[in-house]
Every structure is written in C-alpha cells, then in structure tokens.
C-alpha positions in Angstrom: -38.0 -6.3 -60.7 -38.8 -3.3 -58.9 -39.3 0.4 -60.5 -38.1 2.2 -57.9 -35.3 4.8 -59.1 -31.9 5.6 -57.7 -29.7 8.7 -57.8 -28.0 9.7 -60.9 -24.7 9.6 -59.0 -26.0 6.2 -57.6 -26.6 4.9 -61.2 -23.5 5.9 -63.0 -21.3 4.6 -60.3 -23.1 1.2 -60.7 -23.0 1.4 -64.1 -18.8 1.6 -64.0 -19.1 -1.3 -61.9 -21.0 -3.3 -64.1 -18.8 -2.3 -66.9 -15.8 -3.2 -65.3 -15.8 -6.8 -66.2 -16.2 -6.3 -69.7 -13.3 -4.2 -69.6 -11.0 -6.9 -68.3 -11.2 -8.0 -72.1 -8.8 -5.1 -73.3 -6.6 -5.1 -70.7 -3.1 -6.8 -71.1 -2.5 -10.3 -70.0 0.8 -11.7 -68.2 3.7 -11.1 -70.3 4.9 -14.1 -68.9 4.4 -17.3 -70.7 5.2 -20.2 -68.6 1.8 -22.1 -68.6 3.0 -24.7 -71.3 -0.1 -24.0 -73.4 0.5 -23.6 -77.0 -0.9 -21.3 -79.4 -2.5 -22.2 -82.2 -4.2 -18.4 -83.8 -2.1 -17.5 -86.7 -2.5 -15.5 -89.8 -2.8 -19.0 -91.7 -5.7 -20.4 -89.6 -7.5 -17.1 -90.3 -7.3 -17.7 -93.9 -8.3 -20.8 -94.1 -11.5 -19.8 -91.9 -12.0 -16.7 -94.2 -11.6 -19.5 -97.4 -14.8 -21.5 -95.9 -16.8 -18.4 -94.2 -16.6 -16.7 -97.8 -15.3 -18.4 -100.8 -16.1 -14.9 -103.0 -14.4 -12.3 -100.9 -12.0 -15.1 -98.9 -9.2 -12.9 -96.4 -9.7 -9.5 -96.0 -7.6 -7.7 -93.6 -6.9 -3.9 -95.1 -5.8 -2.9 -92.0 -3.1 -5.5 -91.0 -4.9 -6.7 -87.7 -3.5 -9.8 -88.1 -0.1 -8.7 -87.7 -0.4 -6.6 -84.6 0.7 -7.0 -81.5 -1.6 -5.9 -78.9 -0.2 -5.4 -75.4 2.8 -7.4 -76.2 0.6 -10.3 -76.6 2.2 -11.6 -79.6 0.5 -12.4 -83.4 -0.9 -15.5 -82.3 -2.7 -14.0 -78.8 -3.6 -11.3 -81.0 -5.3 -13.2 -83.3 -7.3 -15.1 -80.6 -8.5 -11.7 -79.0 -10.0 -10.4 -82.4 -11.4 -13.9 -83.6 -13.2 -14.1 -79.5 -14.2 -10.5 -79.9 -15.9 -11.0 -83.4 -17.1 -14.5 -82.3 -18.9 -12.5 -78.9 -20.4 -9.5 -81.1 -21.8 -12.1 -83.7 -23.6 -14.0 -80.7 -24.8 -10.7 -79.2 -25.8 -9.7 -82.2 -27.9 -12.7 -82.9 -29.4 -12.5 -79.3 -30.3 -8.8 -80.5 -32.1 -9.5 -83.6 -33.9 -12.3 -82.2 -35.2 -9.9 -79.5 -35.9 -7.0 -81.6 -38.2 -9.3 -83.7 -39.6 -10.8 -80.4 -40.5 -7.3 -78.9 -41.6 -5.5 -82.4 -43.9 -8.1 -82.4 -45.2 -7.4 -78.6 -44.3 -11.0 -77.5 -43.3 -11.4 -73.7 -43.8 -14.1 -71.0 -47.6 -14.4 -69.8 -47.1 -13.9 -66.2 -46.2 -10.5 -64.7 -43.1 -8.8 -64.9 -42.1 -8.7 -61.2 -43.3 -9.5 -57.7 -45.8 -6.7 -57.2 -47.9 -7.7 -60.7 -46.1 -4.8 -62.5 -47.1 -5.5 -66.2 -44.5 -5.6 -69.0 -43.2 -2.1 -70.8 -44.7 -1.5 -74.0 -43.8 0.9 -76.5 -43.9 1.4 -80.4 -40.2 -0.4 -81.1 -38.1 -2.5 -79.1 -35.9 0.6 -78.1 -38.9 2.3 -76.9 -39.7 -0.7 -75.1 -36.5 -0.7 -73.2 -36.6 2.6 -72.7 -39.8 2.4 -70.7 -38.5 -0.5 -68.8 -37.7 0.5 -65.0 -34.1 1.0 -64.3 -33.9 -2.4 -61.4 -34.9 -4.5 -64.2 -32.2 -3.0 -66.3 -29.3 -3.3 -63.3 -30.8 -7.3 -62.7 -29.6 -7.2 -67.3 -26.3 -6.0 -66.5 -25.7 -7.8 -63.7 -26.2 -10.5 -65.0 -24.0 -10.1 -68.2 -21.2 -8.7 -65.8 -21.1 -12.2 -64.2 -20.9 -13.9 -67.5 -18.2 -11.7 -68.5 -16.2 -12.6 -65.7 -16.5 -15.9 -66.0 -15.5 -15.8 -69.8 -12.6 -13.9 -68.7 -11.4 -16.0 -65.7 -11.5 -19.1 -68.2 -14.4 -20.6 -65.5 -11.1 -21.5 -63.0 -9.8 -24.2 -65.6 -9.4 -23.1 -68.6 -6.4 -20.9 -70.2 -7.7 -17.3 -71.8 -8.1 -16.6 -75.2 -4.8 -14.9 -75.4 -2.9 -17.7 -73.9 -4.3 -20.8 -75.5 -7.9 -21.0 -75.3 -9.9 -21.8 -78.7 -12.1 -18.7 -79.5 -15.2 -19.0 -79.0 -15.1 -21.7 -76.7 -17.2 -20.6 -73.2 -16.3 -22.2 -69.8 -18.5 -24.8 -68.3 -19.6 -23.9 -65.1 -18.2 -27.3 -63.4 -16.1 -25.3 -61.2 -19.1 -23.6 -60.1 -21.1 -26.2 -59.7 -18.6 -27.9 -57.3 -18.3 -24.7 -55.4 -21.7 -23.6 -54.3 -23.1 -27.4 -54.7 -26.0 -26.6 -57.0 -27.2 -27.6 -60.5 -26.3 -24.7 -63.4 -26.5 -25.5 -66.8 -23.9 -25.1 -69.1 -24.5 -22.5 -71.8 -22.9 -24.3 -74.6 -24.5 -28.0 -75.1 -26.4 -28.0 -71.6 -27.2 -31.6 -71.9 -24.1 -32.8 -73.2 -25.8 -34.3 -76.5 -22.3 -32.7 -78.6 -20.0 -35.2 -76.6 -19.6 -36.9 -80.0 -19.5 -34.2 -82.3 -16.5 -34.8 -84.5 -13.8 -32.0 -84.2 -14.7 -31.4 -88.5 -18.3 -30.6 -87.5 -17.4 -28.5 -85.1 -15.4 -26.7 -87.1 -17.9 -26.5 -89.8 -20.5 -25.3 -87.3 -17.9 -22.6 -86.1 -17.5 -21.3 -89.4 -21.6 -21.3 -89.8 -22.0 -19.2 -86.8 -19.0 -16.9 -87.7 -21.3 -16.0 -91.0 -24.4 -16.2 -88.6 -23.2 -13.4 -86.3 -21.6 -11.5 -89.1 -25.6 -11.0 -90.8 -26.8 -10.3 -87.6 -24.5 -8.0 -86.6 -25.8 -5.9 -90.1 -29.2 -7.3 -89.1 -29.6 -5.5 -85.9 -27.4 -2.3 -86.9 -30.1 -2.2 -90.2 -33.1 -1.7 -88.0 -31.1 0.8 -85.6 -30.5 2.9 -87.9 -33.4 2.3 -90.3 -35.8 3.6 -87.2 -33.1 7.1 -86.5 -32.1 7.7 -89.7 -35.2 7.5 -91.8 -35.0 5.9 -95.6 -31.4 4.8 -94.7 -32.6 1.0 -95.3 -34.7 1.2 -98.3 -35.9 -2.5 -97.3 -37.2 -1.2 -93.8 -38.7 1.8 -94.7 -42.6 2.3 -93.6 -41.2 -1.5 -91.2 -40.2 -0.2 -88.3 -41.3 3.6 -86.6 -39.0 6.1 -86.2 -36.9 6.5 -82.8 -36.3 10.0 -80.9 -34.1 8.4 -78.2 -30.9 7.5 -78.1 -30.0 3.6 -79.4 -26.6 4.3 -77.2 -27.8 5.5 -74.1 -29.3 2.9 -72.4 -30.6 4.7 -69.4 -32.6 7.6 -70.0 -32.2 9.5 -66.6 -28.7 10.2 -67.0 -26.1 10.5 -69.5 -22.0 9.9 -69.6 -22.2 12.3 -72.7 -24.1 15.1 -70.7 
C-alpha cells in the first residue's frame, strides 16, 4: 500500500462510497412477497435462543424490538434484521479484540508492508497504530469490507436476504463468483467443506456459542476503548493499556465529517 495522500474532498467522497454498501442494510426491502420463501424469525424462536444463550437473564427485550415493524417488513423480517445485525457486530467485534491484542502486542507479518519496503506503523496502542497507518492502506480495508458487504446483502446471487427468508447469520458462498470470473475463492464460512456433516443441532448449538462469543467481545473491545480515553473507567485495565488523545470514531485523521 502506498502512503501517498489524497485531497480531503477526494477522501470524504470515497469514503461515502465505501459506506454505501453498508447502508443497503437499513434500507427497506421489496414490499412484495412473492418469492415463496417462508419465514421462520419470530418472537418464539428468539426466546428459545435467549433460553440457551443465558439461562440466568433468558429474553430481555425492554424495548419491544421484537414487535416492530421496520419498513413494513413485517415481525418476522424484523426479527431476522436485528438477529443478522447482532450476529455481524458480535463477529466484528471478535475480529476487533483479536487485533487489538495482536497489535498491543506489536505482532505483524515479517515481510514489508507494501511494494516499496515501507515498514509497518507503530504506535503505543492499536488506535495509534491505525492512526499512523497511510490513508491507501486504509481505502485497500474499506474496500475490501465494502465488497463483502455487498455480497452479504445481494445474498451472493442465490440466496434470499435476511429479511425475506435467509437464516441469520448465514454468509453466501462465493460459488456464483467463482463460476463467474473462473477463479478459486474460498468460502469464508467452512472453506474446506469439513461442516458438510455437521448435524443441524450442532449447528445450532455453535450458533448460540458464537451469539455469547460476540456479545463479550463486543464489551471486550468497547472495555479497552474506553479504558485507554476515559482513564480509570475499567478498573481491570487501568495502568494496561496507555491513554489515547485521538479520536476512536474518526478513522482518518486528515479530515473529519464532524468538523
């Protein structure tokens, strides 16, 4: 990646781009439901997954999301846009935490960072780290999670969306892909296809462990945010991890939305 830098207006143009595909998530689908594919998201299926996620506090809704009706989507497509959008954030998160313990620790790849034998970015925390990282590096990041985002939300050309039919959780193979530009890409769920047999009941059970999974890491990685701005906000991380000056929310530094 290079470390050349653009134009402000350059960058926040690019940046609305990027963002575009992830905002394709909250727009409304089709009010038309003629595909044939049934629904399966209701308030009882959300109970029963609260009942194995957490025995102790078991359903919790105080606000009555699982009763709305978002963009005339119905309870049940509803229900599958929350239960994908928490299922999403718990993976982010747990790609997050993972990487903030990877970086605190100064652990990167051996080899340089780009063509031209640029070195890594360093810094005292992970969000210093990113901060100093050149802004091409961070466009190839987006990019990159712009594509998947589409993908997710075009159902990978087979598959119904999340609001129509599709189990949450459940990201598209890239067969359609494959077929289409005529190379090898592997899957990101079960890339060598070792879960063929996986009984529906262990996937379910494995659902419900990754549903508590990304729920701690979503506290995980928001712990360590705010332990490092706010200081002695996380008694456990205080004197851990360094305090931060930037801004966890802006993630370039040349510009701002907010400015």
């Amino acid at each position: 990646a290079s470390q050349n830098t653009l134009s402000p207006d350059i960058m926040k143009f690019a940046l609305l781009s990027t963002l575009f595909a992830a905002a394709t998530a909250f727009q409304a689908a089709p009010a038309a439901r003629t595909s044939g594919v049934a629904l399966h998201e209701t308030k009882a299926d959300l109970v029963a997954i609260a009942e194995k996620a957490n025995p102790i506090v078991n359903f919790y809704d105080p606000m009555n999301l699982a009763e709305s009706d978002f963009y005339d989507w119905g309870s049940e497509g509803t229900i599958g846009w929350l239960r994908q959008a928490e299922i999403k954030h718990g993976r982010i998160a747990m790609f997050a935490f993972v990487g903030y313990i990877v970086h605190a620790n100064g652990i990167h790849w051996p080899w340089p960072m780009n063509l031209e034998g640029g070195q890594w970015p360093t810094g005292a925390s992970p969000p210093e780290i990113w901060d100093n990282m050149g802004p091409a590096a961070k466009w190839q990041i987006f990019a990159v999670i712009s594509a998947l985002e589409l993908w997710d939300e075009c159902g990978g050309g087979k598959l119904p969306h999340y609001t129509k039919g599709r189990k949450p959780g459940q990201y598209p193979d890239f067969e359609v892909l494959r077929g289409t530009i005529g190379h090898p890409i592997f899957n990101l769920y079960d890339p060598f296809n070792l879960a063929k047999n996986m009984s529906e009941e262990k996937k379910a059970n494995r659902l419900v462990m990754e549903i508590n999974n990304g729920r701690l890491a979503m506290l995980g990685i928001f712990g360590f945010l705010s332990a490092q701005k706010v200081e002695g906000s996380v008694p456990l991380l205080k004197g851990v991890v360094p305090h931060y000056d930037g801004e966890v929310m802006q993630p370039f530094t040349d510009f701002s939305y907010f400015n």
